[in-house]
C-alpha positions as CSV (number, residue, x, y, z in Angstrom):
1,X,0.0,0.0,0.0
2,X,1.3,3.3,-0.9
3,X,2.6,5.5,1.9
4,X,0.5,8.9,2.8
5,X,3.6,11.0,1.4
6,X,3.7,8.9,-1.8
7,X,-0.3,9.2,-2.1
8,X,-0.1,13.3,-2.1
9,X,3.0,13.2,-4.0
10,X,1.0,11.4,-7.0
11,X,-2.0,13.8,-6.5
12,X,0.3,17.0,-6.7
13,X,1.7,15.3,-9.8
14,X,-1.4,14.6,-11.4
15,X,-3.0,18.2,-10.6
16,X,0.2,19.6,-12.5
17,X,0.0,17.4,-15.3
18,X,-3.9,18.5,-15.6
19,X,-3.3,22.5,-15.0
20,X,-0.4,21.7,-17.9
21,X,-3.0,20.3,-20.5
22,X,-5.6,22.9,-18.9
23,X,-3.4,25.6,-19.9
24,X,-2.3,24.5,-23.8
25,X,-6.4,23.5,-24.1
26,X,-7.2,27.8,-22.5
27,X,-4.4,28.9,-24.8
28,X,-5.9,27.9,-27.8
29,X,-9.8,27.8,-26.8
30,X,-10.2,30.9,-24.0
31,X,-10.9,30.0,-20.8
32,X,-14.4,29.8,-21.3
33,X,-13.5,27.0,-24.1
34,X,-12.2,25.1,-20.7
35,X,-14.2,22.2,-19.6
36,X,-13.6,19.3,-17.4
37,X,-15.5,16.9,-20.0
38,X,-13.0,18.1,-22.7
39,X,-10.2,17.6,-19.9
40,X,-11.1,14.6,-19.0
41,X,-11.3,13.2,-22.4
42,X,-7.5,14.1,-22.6
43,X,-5.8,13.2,-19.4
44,X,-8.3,9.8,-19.8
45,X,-9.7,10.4,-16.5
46,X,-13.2,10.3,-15.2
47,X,-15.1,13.9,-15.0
48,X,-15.1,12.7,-11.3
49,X,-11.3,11.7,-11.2
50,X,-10.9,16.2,-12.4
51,X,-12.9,17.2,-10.1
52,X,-11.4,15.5,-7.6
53,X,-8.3,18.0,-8.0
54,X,-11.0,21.2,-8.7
55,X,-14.1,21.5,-6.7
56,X,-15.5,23.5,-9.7
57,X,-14.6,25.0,-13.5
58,X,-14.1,28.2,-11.6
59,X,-11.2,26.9,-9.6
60,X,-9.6,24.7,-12.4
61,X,-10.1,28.4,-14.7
62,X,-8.3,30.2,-11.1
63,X,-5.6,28.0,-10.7
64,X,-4.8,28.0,-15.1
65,X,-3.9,31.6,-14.5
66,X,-2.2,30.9,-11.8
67,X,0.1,28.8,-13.9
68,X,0.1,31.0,-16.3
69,X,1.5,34.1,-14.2
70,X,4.3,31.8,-12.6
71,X,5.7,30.6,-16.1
72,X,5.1,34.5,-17.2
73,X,6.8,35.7,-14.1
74,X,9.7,33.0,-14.5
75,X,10.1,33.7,-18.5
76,X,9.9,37.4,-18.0
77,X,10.8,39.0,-14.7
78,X,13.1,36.6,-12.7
79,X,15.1,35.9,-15.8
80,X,15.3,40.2,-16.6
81,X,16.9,40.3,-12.6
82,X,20.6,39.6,-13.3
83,X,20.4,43.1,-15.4
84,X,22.0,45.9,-13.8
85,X,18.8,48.0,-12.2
86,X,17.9,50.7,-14.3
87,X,17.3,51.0,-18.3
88,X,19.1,47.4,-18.6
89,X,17.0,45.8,-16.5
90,X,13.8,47.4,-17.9
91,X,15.0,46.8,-21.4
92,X,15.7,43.0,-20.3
93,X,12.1,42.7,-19.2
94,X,10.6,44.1,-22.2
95,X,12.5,42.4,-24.7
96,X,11.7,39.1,-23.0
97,X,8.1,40.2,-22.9
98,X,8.0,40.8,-26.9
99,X,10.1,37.1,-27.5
100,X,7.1,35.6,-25.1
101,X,4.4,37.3,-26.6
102,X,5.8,36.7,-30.2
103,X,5.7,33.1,-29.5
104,X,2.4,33.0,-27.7
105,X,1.3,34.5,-31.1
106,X,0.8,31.1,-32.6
107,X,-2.0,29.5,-29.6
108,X,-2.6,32.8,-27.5
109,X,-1.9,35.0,-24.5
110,X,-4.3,33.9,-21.4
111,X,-4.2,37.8,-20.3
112,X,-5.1,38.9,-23.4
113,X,-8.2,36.5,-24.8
114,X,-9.1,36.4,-20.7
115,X,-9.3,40.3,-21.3
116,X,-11.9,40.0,-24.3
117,X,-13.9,37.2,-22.0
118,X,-14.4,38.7,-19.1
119,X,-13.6,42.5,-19.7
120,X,-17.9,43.1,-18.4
121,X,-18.4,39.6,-16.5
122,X,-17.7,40.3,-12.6
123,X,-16.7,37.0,-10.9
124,X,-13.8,35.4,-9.1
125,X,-12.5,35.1,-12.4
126,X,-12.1,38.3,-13.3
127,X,-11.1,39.6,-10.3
128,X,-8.0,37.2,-10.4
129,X,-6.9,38.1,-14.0
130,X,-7.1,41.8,-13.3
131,X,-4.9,41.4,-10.2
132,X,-2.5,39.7,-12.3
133,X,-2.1,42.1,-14.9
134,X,-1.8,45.4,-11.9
135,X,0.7,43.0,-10.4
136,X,2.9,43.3,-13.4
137,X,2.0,46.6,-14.1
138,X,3.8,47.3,-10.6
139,X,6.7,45.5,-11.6
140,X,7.2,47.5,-14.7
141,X,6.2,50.9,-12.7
142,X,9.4,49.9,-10.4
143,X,11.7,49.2,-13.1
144,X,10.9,52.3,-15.1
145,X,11.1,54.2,-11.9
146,X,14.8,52.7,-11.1
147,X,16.0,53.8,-15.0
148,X,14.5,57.1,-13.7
149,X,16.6,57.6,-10.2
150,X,19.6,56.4,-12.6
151,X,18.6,59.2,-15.0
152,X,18.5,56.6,-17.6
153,X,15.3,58.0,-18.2
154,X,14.6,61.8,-17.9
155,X,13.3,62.7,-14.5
156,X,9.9,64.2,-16.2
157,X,8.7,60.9,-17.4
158,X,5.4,59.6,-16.9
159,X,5.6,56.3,-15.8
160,X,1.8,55.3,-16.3
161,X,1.8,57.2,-19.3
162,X,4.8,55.0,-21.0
163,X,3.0,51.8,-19.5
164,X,0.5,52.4,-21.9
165,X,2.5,53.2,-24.9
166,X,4.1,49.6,-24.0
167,X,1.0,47.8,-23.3
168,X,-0.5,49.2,-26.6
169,X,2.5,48.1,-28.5
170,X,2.1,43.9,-27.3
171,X,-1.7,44.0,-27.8
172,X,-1.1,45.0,-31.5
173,X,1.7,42.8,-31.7
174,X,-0.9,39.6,-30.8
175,X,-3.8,41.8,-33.2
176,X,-1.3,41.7,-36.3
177,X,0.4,38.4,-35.4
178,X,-2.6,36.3,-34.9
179,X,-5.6,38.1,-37.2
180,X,-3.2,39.4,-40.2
181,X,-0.5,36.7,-39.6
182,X,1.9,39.6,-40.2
183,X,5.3,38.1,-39.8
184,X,6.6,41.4,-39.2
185,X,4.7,42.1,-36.5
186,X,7.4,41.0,-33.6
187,X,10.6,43.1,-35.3
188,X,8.2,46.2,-35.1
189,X,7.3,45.6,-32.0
190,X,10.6,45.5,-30.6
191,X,11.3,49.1,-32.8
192,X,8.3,50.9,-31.1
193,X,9.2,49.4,-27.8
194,X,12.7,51.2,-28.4
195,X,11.1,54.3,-29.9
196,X,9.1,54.3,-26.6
197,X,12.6,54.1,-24.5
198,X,14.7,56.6,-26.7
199,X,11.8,59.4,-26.5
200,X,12.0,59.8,-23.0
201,X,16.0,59.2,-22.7
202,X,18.4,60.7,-19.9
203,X,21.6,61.5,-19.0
204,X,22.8,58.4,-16.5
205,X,24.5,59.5,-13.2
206,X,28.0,59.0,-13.5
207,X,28.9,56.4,-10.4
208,X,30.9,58.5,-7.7
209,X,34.6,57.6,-7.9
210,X,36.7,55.7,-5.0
211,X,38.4,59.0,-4.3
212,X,34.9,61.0,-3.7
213,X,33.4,58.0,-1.8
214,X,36.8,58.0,0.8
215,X,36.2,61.9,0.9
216,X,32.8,61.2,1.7
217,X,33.4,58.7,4.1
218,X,36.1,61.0,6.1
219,X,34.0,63.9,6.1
220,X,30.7,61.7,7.6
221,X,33.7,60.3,10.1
């Protein structure tokens, strides 16, 4: 008989392996294309044996997005962290956004069909997916803020305002990539993402010399 450990070890395994086919199935179909029949079918389980895992669609939709903002937070932020802080960093995060979002191209980004679904339907849903998408929105607002106090970027930028300029140039990058099948659409993305960084350039702080920081340090003693 298997031992408790090795009984919840199986069940965490096959919860990830049916988030993992939950998540290619969403990408393609929308979250609202998710069902447990449809899953079931695939992992050759029982509706009952999916359930099991998710007490409802709700929570099997909940933790999906979860998934999906772990991977997205793995692929884009914690890889951009061994940039220097400031405009290298940003830049890291951005250009890893565009590769990701490029590729997603060819199924679909979950933040971005979730946003046509459930744009005017209030539910747990929703409230998850926009939490996700403010909770990056932070992250970029602190990296563009850090290029700032470098003086990367000039002290008079507006960070919400070039958070928009950058979230409108992904959602037409998935609009021209997926509708038009433009395969241009990823090489102009990553120009109007730079165009967006060179408008609001600065001069970078030059970083104070041993001999100032000993002067410093003597006059403070």
């Amino acid at each position: 008989m298997p031992r408790p450990e090795q009984r919840v070890r199986k069940g965490e395994q096959t919860r990830a392996a049916i988030i993992d086919a939950a998540l290619d199935q969403a990408a393609r179909h929308g979250l609202e294309g998710l069902t447990i029949g449809s899953l079931a079918e695939r992992m050759r389980m029982s509706k009952s044996g999916v359930f099991a895992h998710f007490g409802s669609r709700e929570d099997l939709q909940i933790a999906v997005l979860k998934e999906y903002e772990r991977r997205f937070a793995e692929d884009v932020l914690a890889a951009s962290l061994d940039a220097p802080r400031g405009l290298p960093r940003l830049s890291a995060m951005l250009g890893r956004w565009i590769e990701k979002s490029t590729r997603e191209a060819e199924n679909g980004c979950l933040w971005i069909s979730g946003a046509a679904e459930y744009d005017d339907r209030p539910g747990a849903v929703r409230e998850e997916l926009v939490a996700m998408i403010r909770s990056w929105k932070d992250a970029l607002s602190r990296a563009i803020r850090l290029a700032i106090e470098t003086g990367e970027l000039r002290a008079d930028t507006d960070v919400s305002e070039m958070i928009f300029d950058i979230y409108g140039v992904i959602l037409v990058l998935h609009h021209d990539s997926r509708l038009l099948a433009s395969p241009s659409a990823g090489e102009r993305a990553r120009l109007a993402i730079a165009r967006a960084i060179d408008s609001r350039r600065g001069e970078p702080r030059p970083a104070a010399s041993t001999t100032d920081s000993l002067a410093t340090d003597r006059s403070a003693a």
